[in-house]
DRENDO-1510 file (C-alpha; in Angstrom, 1 decimal, always signed):
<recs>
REC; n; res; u; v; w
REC; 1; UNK; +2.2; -23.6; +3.4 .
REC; 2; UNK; -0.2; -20.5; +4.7 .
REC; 3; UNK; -1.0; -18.4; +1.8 .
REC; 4; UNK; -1.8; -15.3; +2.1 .
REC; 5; UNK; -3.9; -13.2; -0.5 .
REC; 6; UNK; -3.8; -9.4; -1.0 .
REC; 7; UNK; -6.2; -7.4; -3.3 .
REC; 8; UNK; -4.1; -4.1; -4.3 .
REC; 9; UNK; -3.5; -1.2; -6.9 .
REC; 10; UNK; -0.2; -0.4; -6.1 .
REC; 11; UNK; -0.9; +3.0; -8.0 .
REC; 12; UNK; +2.2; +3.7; -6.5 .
REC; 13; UNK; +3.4; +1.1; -4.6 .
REC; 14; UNK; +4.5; +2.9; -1.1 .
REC; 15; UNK; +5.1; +2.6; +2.3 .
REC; 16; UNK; +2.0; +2.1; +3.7 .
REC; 17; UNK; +1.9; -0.8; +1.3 .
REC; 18; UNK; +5.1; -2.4; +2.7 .
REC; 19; UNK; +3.9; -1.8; +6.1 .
REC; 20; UNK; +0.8; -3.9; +5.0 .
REC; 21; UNK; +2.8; -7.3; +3.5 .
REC; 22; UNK; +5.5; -7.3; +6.4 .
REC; 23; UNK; +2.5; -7.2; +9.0 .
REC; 24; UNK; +0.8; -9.6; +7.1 .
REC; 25; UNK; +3.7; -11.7; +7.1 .
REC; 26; UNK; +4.8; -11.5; +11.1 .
REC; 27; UNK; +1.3; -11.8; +12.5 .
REC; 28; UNK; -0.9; -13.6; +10.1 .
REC; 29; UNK; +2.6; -16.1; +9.7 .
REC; 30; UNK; +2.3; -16.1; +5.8 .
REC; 31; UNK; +4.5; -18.5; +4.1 .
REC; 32; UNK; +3.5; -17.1; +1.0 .
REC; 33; UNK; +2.1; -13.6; -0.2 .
REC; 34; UNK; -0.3; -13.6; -3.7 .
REC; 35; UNK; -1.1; -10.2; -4.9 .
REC; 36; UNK; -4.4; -9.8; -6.8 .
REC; 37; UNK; -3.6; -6.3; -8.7 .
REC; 38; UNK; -6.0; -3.3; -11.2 .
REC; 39; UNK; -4.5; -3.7; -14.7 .
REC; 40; UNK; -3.6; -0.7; -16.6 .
REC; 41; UNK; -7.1; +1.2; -15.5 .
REC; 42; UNK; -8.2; +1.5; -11.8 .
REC; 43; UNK; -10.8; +2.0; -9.2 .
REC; 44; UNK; -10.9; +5.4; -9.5 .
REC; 45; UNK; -12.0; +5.0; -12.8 .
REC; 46; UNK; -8.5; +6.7; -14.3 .
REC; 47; UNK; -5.4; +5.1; -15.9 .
REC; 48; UNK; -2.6; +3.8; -13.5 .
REC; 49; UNK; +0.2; +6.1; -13.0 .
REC; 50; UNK; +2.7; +3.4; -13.9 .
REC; 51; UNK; +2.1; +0.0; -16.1 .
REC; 52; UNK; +0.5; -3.1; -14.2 .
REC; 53; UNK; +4.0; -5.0; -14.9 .
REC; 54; UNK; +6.5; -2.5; -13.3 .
REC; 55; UNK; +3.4; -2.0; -10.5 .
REC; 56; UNK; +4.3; -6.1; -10.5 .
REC; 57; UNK; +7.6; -5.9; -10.2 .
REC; 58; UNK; +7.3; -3.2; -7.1 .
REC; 59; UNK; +5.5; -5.6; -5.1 .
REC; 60; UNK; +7.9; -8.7; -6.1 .
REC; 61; UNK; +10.6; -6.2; -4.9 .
REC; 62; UNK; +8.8; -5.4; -1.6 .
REC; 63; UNK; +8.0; -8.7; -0.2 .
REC; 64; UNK; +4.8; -10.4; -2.9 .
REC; 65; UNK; +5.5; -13.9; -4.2 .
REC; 66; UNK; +3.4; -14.1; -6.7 .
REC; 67; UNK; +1.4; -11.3; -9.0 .
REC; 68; UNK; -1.6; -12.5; -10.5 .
REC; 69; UNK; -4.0; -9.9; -12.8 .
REC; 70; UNK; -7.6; -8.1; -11.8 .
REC; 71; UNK; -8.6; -7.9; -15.5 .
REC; 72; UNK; -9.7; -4.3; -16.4 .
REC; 73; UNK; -13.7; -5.1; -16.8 .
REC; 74; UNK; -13.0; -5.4; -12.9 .
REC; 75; UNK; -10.4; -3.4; -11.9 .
REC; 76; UNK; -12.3; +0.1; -13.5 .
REC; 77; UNK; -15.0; -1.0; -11.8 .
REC; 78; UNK; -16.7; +0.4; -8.4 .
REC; 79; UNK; -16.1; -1.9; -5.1 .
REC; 80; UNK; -18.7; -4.5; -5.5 .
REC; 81; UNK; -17.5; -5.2; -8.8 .
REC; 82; UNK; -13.8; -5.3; -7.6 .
REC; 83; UNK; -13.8; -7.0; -4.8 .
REC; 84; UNK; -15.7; -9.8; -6.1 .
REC; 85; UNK; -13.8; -10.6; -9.0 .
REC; 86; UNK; -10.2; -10.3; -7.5 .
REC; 87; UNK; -12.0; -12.2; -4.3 .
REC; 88; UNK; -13.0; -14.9; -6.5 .
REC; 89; UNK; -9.6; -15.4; -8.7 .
REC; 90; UNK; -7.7; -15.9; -5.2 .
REC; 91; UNK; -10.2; -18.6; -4.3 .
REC; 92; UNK; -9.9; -20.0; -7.6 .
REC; 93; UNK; -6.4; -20.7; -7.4 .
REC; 94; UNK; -7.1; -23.1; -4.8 .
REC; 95; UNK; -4.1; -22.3; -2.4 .
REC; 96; UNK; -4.8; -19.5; -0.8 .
REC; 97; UNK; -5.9; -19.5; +2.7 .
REC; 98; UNK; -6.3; -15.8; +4.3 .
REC; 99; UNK; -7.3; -12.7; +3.0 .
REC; 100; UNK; -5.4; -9.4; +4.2 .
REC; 101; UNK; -6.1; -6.0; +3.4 .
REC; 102; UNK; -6.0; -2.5; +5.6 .
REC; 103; UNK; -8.6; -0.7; +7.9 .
REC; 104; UNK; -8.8; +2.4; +9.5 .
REC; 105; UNK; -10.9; +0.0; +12.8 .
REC; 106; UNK; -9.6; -3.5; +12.6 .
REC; 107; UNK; -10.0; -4.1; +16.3 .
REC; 108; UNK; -13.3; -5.7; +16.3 .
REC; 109; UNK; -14.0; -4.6; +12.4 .
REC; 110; UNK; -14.0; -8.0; +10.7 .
REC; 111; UNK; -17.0; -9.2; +13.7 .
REC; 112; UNK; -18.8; -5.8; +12.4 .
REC; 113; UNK; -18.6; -6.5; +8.5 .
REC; 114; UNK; -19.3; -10.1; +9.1 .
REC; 115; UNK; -23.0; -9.2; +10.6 .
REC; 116; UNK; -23.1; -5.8; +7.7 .
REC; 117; UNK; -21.7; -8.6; +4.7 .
REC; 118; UNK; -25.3; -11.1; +5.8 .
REC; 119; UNK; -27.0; -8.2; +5.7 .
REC; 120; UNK; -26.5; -7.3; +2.1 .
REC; 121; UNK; -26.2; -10.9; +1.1 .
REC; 122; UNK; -29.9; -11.6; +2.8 .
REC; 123; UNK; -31.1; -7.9; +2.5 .
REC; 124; UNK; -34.0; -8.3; +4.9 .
REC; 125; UNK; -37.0; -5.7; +4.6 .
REC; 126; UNK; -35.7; -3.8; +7.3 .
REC; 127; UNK; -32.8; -3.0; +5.0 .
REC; 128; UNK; -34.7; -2.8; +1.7 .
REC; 129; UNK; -37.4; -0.7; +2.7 .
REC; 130; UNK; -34.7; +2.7; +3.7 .
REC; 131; UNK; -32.8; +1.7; +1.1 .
REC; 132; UNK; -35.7; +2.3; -1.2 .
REC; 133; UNK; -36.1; +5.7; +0.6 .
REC; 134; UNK; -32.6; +7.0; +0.7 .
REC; 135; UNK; -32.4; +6.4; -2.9 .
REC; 136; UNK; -35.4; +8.2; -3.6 .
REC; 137; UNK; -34.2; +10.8; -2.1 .
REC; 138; UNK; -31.3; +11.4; -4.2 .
REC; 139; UNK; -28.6; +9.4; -2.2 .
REC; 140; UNK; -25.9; +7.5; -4.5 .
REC; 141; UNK; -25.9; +4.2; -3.7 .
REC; 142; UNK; -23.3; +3.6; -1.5 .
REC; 143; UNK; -24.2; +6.6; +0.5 .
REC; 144; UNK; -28.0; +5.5; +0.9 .
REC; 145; UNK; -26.5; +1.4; +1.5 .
REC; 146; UNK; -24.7; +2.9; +4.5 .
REC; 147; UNK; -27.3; +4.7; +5.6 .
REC; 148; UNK; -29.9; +1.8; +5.6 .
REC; 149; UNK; -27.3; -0.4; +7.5 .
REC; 150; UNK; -26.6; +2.4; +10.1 .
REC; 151; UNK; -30.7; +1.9; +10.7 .
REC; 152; UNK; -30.2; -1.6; +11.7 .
REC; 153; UNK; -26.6; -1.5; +13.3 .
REC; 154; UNK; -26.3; +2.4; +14.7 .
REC; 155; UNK; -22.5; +3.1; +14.1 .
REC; 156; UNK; -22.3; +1.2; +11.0 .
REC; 157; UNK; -22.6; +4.9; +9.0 .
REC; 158; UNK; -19.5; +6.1; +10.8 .
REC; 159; UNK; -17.0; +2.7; +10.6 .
REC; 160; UNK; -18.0; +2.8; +6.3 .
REC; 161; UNK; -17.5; +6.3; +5.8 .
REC; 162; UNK; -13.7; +4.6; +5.8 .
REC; 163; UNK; -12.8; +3.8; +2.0 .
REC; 164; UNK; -10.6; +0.5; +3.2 .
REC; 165; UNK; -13.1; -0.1; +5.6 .
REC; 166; UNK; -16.1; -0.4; +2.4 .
REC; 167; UNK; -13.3; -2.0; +0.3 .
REC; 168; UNK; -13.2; -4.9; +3.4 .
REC; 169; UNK; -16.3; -4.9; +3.6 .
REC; 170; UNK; -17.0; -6.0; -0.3 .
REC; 171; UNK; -14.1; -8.5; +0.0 .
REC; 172; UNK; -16.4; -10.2; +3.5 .
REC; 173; UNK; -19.6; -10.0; +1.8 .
REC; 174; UNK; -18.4; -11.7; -1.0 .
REC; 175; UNK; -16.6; -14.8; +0.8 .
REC; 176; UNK; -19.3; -15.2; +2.8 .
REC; 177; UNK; -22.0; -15.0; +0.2 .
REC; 178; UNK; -20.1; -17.7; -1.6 .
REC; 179; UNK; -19.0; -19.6; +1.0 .
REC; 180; UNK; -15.3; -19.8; +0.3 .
REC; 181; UNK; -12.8; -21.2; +2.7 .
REC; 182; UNK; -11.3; -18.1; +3.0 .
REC; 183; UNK; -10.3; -16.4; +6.4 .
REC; 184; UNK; -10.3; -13.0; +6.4 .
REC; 185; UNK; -7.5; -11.0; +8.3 .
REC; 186; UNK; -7.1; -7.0; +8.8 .
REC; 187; UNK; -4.5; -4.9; +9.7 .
REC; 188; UNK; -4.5; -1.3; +10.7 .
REC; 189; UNK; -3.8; +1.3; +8.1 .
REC; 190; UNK; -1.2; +3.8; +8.9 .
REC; 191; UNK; -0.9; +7.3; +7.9 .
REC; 192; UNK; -3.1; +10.1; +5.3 .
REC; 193; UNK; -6.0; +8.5; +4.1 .
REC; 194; UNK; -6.7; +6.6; +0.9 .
REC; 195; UNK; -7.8; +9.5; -0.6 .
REC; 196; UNK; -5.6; +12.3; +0.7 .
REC; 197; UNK; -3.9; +14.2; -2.0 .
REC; 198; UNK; -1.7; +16.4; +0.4 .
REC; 199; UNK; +1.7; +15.4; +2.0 .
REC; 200; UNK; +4.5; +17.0; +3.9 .
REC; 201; UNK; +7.4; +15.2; +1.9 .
REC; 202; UNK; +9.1; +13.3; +5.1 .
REC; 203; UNK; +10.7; +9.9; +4.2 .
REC; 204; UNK; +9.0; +8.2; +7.2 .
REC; 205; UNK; +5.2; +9.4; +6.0 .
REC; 206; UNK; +2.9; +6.9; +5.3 .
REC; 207; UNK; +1.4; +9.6; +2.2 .
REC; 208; UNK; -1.7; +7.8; +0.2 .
REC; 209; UNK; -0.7; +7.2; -3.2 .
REC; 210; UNK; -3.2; +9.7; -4.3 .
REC; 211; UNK; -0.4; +12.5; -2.6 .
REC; 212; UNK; +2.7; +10.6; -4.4 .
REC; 213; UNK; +0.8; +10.9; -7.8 .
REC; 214; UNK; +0.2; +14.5; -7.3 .
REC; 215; UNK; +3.8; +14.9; -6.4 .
REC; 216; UNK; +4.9; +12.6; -9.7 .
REC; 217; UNK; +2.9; +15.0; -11.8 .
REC; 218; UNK; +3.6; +18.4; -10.5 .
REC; 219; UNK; +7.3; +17.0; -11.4 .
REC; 220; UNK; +8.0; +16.9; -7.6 .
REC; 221; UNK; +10.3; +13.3; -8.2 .
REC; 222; UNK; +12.5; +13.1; -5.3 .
REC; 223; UNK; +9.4; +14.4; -2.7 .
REC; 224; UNK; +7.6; +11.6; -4.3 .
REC; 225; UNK; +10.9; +8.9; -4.1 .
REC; 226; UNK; +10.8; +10.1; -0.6 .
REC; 227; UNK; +7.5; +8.5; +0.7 .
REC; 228; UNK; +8.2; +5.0; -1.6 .
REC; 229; UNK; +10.5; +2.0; -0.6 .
REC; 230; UNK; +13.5; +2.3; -2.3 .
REC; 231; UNK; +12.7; -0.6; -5.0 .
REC; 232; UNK; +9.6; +1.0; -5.9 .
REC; 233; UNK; +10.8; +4.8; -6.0 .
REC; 234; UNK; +13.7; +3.7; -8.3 .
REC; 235; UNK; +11.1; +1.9; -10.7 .
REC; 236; UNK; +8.7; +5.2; -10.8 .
REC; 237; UNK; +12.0; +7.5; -11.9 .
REC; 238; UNK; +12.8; +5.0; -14.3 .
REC; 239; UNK; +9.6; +5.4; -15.9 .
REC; 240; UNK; +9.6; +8.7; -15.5 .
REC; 241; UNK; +13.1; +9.2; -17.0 .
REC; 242; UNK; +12.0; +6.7; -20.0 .
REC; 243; UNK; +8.7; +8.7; -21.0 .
REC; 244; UNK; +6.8; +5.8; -19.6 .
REC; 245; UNK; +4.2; +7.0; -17.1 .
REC; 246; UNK; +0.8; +8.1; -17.5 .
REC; 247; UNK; +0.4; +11.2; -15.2 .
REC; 248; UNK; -0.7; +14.1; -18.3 .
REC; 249; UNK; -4.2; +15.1; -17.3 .
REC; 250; UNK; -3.9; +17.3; -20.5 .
REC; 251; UNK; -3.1; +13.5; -22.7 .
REC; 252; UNK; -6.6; +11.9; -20.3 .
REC; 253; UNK; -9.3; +15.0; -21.1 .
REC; 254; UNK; -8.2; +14.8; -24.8 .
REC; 255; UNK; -8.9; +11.4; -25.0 .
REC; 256; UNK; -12.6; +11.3; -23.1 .
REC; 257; UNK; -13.4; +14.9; -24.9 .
REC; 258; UNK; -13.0; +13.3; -27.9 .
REC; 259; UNK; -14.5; +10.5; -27.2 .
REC; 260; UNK; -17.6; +12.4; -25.8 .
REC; 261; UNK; -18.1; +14.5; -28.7 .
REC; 262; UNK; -17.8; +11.4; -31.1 .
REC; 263; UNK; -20.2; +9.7; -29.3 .
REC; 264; UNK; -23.1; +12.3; -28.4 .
REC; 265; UNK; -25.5; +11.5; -26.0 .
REC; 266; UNK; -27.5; +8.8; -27.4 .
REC; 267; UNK; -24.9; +6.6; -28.0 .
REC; 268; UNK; -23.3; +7.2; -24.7 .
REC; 269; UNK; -26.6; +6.4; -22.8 .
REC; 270; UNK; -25.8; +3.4; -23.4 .
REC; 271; UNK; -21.6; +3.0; -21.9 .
REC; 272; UNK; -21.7; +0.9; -18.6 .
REC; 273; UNK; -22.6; +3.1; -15.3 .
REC; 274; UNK; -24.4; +5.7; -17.3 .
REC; 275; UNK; -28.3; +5.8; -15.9 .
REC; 276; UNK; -31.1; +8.6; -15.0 .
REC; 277; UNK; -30.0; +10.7; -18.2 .
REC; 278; UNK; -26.8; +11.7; -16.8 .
REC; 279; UNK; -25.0; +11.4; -20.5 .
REC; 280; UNK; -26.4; +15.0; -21.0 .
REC; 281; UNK; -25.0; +16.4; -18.2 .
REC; 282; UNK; -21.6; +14.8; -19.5 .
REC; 283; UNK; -22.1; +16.2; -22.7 .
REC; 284; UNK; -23.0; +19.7; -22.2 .
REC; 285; UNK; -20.3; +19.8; -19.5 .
REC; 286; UNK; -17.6; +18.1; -22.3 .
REC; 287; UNK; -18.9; +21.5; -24.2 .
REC; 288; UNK; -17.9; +23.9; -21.6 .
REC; 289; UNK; -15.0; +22.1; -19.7 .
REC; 290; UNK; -11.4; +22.8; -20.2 .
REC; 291; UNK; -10.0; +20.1; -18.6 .
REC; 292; UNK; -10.2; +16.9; -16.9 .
REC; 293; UNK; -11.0; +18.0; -13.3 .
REC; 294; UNK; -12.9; +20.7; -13.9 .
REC; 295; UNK; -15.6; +18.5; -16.5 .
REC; 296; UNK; -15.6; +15.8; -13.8 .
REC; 297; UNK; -16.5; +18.4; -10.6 .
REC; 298; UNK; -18.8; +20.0; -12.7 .
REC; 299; UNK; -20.7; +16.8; -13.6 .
REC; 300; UNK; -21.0; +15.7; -9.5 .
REC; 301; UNK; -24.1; +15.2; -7.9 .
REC; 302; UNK; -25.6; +13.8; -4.7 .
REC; 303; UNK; -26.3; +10.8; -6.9 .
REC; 304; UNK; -23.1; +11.0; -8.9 .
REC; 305; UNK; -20.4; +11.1; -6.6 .
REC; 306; UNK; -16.7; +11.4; -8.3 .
REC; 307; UNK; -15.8; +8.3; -8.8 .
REC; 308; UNK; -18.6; +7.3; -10.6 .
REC; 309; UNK; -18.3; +10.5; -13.1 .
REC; 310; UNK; -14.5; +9.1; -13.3 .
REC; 311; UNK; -15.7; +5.8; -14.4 .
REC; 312; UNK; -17.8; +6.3; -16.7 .
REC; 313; UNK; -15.2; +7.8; -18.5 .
REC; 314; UNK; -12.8; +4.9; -18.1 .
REC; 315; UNK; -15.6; +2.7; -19.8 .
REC; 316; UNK; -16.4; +5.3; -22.4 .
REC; 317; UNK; -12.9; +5.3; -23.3 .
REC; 318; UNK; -13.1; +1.4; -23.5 .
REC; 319; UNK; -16.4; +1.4; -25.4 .
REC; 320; UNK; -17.6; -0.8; -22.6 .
REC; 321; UNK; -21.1; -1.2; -22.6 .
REC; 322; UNK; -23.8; -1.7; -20.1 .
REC; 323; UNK; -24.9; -5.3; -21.6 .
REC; 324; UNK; -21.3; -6.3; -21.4 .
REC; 325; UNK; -20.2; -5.1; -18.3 .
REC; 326; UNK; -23.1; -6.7; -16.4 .
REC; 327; UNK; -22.0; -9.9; -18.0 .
REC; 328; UNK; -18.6; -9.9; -17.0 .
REC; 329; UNK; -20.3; -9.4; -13.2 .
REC; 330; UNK; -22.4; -12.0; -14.0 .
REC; 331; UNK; -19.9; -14.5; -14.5 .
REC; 332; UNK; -17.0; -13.1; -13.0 .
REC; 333; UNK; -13.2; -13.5; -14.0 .
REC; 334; UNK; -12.2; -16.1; -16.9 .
REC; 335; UNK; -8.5; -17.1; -16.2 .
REC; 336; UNK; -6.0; -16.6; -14.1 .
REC; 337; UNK; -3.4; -14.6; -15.3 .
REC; 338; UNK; +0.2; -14.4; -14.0 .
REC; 339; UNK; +1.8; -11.1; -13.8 .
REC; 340; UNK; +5.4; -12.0; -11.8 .
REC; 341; UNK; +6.5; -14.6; -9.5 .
REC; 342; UNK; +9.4; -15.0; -7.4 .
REC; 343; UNK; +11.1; -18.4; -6.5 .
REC; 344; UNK; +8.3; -19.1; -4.0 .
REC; 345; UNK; +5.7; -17.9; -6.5 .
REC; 346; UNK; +7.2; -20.3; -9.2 .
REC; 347; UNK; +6.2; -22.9; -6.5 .
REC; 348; UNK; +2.7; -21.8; -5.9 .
REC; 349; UNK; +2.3; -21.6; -9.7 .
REC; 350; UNK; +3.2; -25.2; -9.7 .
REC; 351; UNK; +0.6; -26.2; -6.9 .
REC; 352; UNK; -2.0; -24.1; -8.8 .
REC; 353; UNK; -1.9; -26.1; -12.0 .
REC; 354; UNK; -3.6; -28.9; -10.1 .
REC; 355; UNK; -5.5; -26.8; -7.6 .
REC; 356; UNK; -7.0; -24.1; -9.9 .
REC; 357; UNK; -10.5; -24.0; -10.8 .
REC; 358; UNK; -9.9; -21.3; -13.7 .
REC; 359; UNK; -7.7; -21.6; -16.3 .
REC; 360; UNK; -3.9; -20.7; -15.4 .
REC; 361; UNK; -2.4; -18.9; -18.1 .
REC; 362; UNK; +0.7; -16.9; -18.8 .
REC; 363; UNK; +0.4; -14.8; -22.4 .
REC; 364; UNK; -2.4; -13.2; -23.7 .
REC; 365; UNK; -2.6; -15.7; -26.7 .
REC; 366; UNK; -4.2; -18.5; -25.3 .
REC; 367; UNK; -7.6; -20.0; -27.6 .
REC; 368; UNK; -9.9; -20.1; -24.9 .
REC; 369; UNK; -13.2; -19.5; -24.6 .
REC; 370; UNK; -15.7; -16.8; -26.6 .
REC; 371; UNK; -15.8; -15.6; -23.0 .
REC; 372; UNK; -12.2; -15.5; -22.2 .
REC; 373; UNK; -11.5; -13.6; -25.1 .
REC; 374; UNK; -14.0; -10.8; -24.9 .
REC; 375; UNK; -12.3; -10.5; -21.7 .
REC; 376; UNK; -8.8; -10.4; -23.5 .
REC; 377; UNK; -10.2; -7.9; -25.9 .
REC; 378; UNK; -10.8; -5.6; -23.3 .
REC; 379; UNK; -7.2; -5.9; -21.5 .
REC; 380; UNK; -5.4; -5.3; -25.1 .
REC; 381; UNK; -7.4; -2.5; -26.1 .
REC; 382; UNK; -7.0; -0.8; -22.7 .
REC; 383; UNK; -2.9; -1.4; -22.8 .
REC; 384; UNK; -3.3; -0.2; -26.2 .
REC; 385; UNK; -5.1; +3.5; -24.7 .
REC; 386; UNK; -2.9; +3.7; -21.4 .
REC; 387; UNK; +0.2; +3.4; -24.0 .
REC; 388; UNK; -0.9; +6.3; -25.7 .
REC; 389; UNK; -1.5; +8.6; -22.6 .
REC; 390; UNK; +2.4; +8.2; -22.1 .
REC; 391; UNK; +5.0; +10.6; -23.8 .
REC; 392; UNK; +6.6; +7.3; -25.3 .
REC; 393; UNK; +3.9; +4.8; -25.9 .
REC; 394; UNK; +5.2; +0.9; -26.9 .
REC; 395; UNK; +3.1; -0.7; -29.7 .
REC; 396; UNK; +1.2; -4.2; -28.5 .
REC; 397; UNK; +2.7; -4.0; -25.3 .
REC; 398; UNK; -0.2; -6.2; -24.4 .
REC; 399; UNK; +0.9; -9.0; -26.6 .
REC; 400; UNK; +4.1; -8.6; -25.9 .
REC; 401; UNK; +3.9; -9.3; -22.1 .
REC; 402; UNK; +6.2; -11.9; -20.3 .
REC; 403; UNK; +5.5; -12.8; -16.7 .
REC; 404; UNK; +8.0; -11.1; -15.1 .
REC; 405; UNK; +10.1; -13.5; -13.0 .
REC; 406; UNK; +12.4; -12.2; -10.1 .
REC; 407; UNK; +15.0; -14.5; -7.3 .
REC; 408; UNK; +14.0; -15.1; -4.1 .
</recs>
């Protein structure tokens, strides 16, 4: 069986994401589809518009046979962080053989970040040394990474300037720093741009997620429907209908104001991603900020870029701190957690129990290790806050969770 492995969001799920698993399946020949997916807070360092289980059962609808779980001390995380750990569950679980995702240059991109992902593994002193610089200069990291690579390879500034192509890139560098039997396989993304919030409302765009969301919240539904499969459209309304969807930006900056003014600046010097005495930015801005947006724009620098500012909130809001965080990277995912499977998933599941190198588990009540359940903690408590962004908020939904299992 050729198993293919795909490390998502699905913050919605739509088109452009069913574009994604039917090319994977026609040209990379996948017998089977896995889907690594962000629990209930993502990348972006905010909560997911909908719950990771109906975000499951969208991709089980749209062609995924199996949904396993990027726990949330990953999935808030930047891209390193990410891509390593949903990188290293799908090699864990011992049957998967490719690893898809979307690029705005696949054509010879995979030869490029090959060369780039040695680079950062080896990080020669032609690399370190403008590194060094462009950070001293003020450069957030990423920005002055990119910069130091375009000084070896000339172009290589341009092709990362992509978001999927720097997501790819994490997802390379880490297979080939650990030397996983992975073959990694990319297909052309389609359509507005990962982050473009804007979008026309045409059934056959390929809008970004970001757009659909700022449809879903301005209460545009059926513009929103429009630019989803039909599965995954009918699951967002459903949630919508039910009270069940965390898109209040008012519900978000209570939260993190709250939480900022509880904490004061000492105390949130020391929340994972905070560094150079930016928590006093953060809290003079929490002062003087009336909501979500304008707090987080007010608070970007050169060496702050938004996302960061975003997710530093998302760990503030989890009380993650910076010792704990950089343990979790440190030793990377715990388990392997089973969101939904299909009939074909059920059968993967099956192979996994005697392929895994993680433990396989199911429910959130497992006695495993100290480790696994600091990990746990994490994922309940942050179920426990993304319930209560939502007009209609489920009490331990986390512990309540069953795999959710679909035919076909």
């Amino acid at each position: 069986m050729n198993t293919i492995g795909i490390i998502a969001e699905y913050n919605p799920f739509h088109k452009g994401h069913l574009y994604h698993i039917r090319k994977t399946r026609e040209r990379a020949r996948a017998d089977a589809i896995i889907a690594v997916i962000s629990s209930n807070f993502v990348q972006r360092g905010g909560p997911a518009i909908l719950d990771k289980g109906v975000r499951a059962k969208s991709a089980l609808l749209c062609g995924v046979d199996l949904v396993l779980e990027l726990p949330v001390v990953f999935s808030g995380h930047n891209a390193g962080p990410f891509a390593n750990a949903a990188v290293d569950i799908l090699a864990a679980t011992g049957v998967t053989d490719v690893i898809s995702f979307g690029m705005e240059s696949p054509d010879d991109g995979i030869s490029r970040l090959s060369g780039l992902a040695d680079i950062l593994n080896h990080e020669p002193d032609l690399f370190r040394m403008p590194l060094k610089k462009f950070l001293a200069a003020g450069y957030s990291f990423v920005q002055a990474r990119s910069m130091a690579l375009d000084e070896m390879i000339p172009g290589s500034l341009e092709l990362l300037k992509r978001p999927n192509n720097n997501l790819a890139l994490a997802y390379v560098k880490r297979i080939r720093e650990k030397n996983y039997p992975l073959t990694p396989f990319a297909v052309r993304r389609l359509g507005a741009g990962h982050n473009d919030a804007e979008a026309d409302g045409r059934a056959e765009e390929f809008a970004s997620a970001a757009a659909i969301r700022g449809l879903a919240a301005s209460g545009e539904i059926a513009r929103a429907s429009a630019l989803m499969p039909e599965a995954s459209a009918r699951l967002l309304i459903e949630a919508r209908e039910s009270g069940h969807s965390a898109h209040d930006g008012g519900r978000l900056w209570t939260a993190i104001k709250q939480s900022l003014l509880r904490s004061g600046a000492r105390e949130l010097a020391g929340i994972a991603g905070v560094s150079e005495g930016i928590e006093n930015r953060l809290m003079d801005m929490a002062y003087r900020s009336e909501s979500y947006d304008s707090f987080a724009g007010s608070c970007v620098s050169r060496r702050y870029p938004l996302g960061r500012i975003r997710r530093i909130c998302a760990h503030l809001l989890l009380n993650m701190r910076q010792e704990e965080s950089l343990e979790f990277q440190k030793k990377g995912p715990a388990y392997i957690r089973t969101l939904g499977a299909n009939e074909r998933g059920r059968e993967l599941l099956c192979k996994m129990r005697r392929s895994t190198s993680l433990p396989l588990i199911a429910r959130p009540s497992a006695p495993w290790s100290a480790y696994a359940r600091s990990m746990m903690q994490f994922e309940h408590r942050s179920t426990e806050l993304w319930e209560t962004l939502t007009q209609n908020p489920r009490a331990r939904a986390e512990s309540r969770y069953v795999p959710i299992m679909t035919g076909g």
